[in-house]
TORKOL-4160 file (C-alpha; in steps of 0.2 Angstrom, whole numbers, padded with zeros to 4 digits, m for minus):
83
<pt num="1" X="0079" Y="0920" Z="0242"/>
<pt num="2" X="0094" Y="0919" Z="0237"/>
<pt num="3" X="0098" Y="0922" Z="0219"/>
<pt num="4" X="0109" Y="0910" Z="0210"/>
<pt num="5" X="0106" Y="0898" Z="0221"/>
<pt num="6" X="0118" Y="0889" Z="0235"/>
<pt num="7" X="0117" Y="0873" Z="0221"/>
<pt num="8" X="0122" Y="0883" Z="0205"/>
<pt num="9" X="0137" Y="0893" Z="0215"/>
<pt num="10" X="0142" Y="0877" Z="0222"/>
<pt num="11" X="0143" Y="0871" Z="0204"/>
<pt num="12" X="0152" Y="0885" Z="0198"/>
<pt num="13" X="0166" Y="0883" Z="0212"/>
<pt num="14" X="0168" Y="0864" Z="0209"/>
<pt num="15" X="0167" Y="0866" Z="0191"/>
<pt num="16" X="0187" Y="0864" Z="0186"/>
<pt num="17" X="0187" Y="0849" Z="0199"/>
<pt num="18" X="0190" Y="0832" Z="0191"/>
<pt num="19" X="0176" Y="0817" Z="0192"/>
<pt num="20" X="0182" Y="0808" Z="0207"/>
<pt num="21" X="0190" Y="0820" Z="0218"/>
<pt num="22" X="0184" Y="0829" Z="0230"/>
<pt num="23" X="0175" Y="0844" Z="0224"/>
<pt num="24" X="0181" Y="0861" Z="0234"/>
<pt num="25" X="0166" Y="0866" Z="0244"/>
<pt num="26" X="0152" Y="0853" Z="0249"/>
<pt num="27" X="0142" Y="0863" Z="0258"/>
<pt num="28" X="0132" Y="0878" Z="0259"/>
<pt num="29" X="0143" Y="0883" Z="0274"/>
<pt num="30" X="0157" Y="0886" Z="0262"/>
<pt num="31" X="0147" Y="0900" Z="0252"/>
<pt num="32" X="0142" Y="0908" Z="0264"/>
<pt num="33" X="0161" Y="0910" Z="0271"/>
<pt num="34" X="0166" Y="0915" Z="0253"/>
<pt num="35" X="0155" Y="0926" Z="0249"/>
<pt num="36" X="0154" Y="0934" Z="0268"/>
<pt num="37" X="0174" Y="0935" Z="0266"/>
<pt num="38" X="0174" Y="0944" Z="0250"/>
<pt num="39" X="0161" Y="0957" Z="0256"/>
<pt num="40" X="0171" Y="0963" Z="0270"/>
<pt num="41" X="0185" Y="0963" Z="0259"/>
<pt num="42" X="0173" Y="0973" Z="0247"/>
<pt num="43" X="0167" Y="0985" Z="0262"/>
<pt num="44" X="0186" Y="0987" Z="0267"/>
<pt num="45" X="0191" Y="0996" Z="0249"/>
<pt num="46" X="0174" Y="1006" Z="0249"/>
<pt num="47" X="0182" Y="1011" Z="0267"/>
<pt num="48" X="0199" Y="1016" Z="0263"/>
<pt num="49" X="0195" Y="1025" Z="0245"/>
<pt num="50" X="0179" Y="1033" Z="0250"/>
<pt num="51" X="0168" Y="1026" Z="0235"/>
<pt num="52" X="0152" Y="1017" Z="0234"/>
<pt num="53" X="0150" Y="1002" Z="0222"/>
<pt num="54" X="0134" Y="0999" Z="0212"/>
<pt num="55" X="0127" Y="0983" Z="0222"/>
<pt num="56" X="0129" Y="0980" Z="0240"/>
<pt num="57" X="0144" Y="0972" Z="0245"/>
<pt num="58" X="0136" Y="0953" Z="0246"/>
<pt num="59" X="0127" Y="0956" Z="0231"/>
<pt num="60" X="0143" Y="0959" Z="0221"/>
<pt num="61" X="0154" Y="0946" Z="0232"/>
<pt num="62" X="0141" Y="0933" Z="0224"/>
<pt num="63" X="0139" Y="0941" Z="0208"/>
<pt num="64" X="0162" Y="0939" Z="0205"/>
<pt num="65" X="0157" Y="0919" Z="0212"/>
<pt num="66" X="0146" Y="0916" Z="0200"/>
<pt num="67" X="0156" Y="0925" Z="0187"/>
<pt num="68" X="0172" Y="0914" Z="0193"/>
<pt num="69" X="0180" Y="0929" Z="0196"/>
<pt num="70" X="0184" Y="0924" Z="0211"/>
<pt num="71" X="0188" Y="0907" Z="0217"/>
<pt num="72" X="0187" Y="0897" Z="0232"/>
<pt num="73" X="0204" Y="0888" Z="0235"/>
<pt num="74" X="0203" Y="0871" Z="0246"/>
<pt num="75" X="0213" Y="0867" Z="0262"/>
<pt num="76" X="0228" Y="0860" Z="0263"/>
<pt num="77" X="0227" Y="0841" Z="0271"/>
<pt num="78" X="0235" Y="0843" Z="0288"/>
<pt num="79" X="0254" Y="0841" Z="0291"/>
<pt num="80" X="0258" Y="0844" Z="0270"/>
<pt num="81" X="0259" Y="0863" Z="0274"/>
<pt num="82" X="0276" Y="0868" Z="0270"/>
<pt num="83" X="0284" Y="0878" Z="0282"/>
């Protein structure tokens, strides 16, 4: 089981989002593409400076989510990207 769950990160993420709008992630889906992200980006520095990290790589990429150190940004509605 997952520890905190999918619920309480979701909460976290959506926390600075206003009542009304639409919250950043919405589904569970989102985590896990977060969190998966952050751990291969995690891995990728234990990789290139030769360390090892306390917690395994998901572990800490859902430990900084809860934490808010890190943040899941939302997508850009389609044709308002800026070129």
């Amino acid at each position: 089981m997952l520890h905190p769950s999918y619920s309480d990160l979701m909460k976290v993420v959506n926390s600075e989002v206003e009542q009304g709008e639409t919250p950043v992630v919405n589904s569970r889906y989102s985590i896990v593409l977060a969190t998966a992200k952050r751990a291969r980006q995690l891995i990728a520095r234990q990789n290139r400076e030769n360390m090892t990290g306390p917690m395994r790589p998901l572990s800490e990429a859902v430990a900084e989510l809860k934490a808010g150190k890190i943040r899941i940004l939302p997508e850009s509605e389609p044709g308002t990207e800026e070129e």
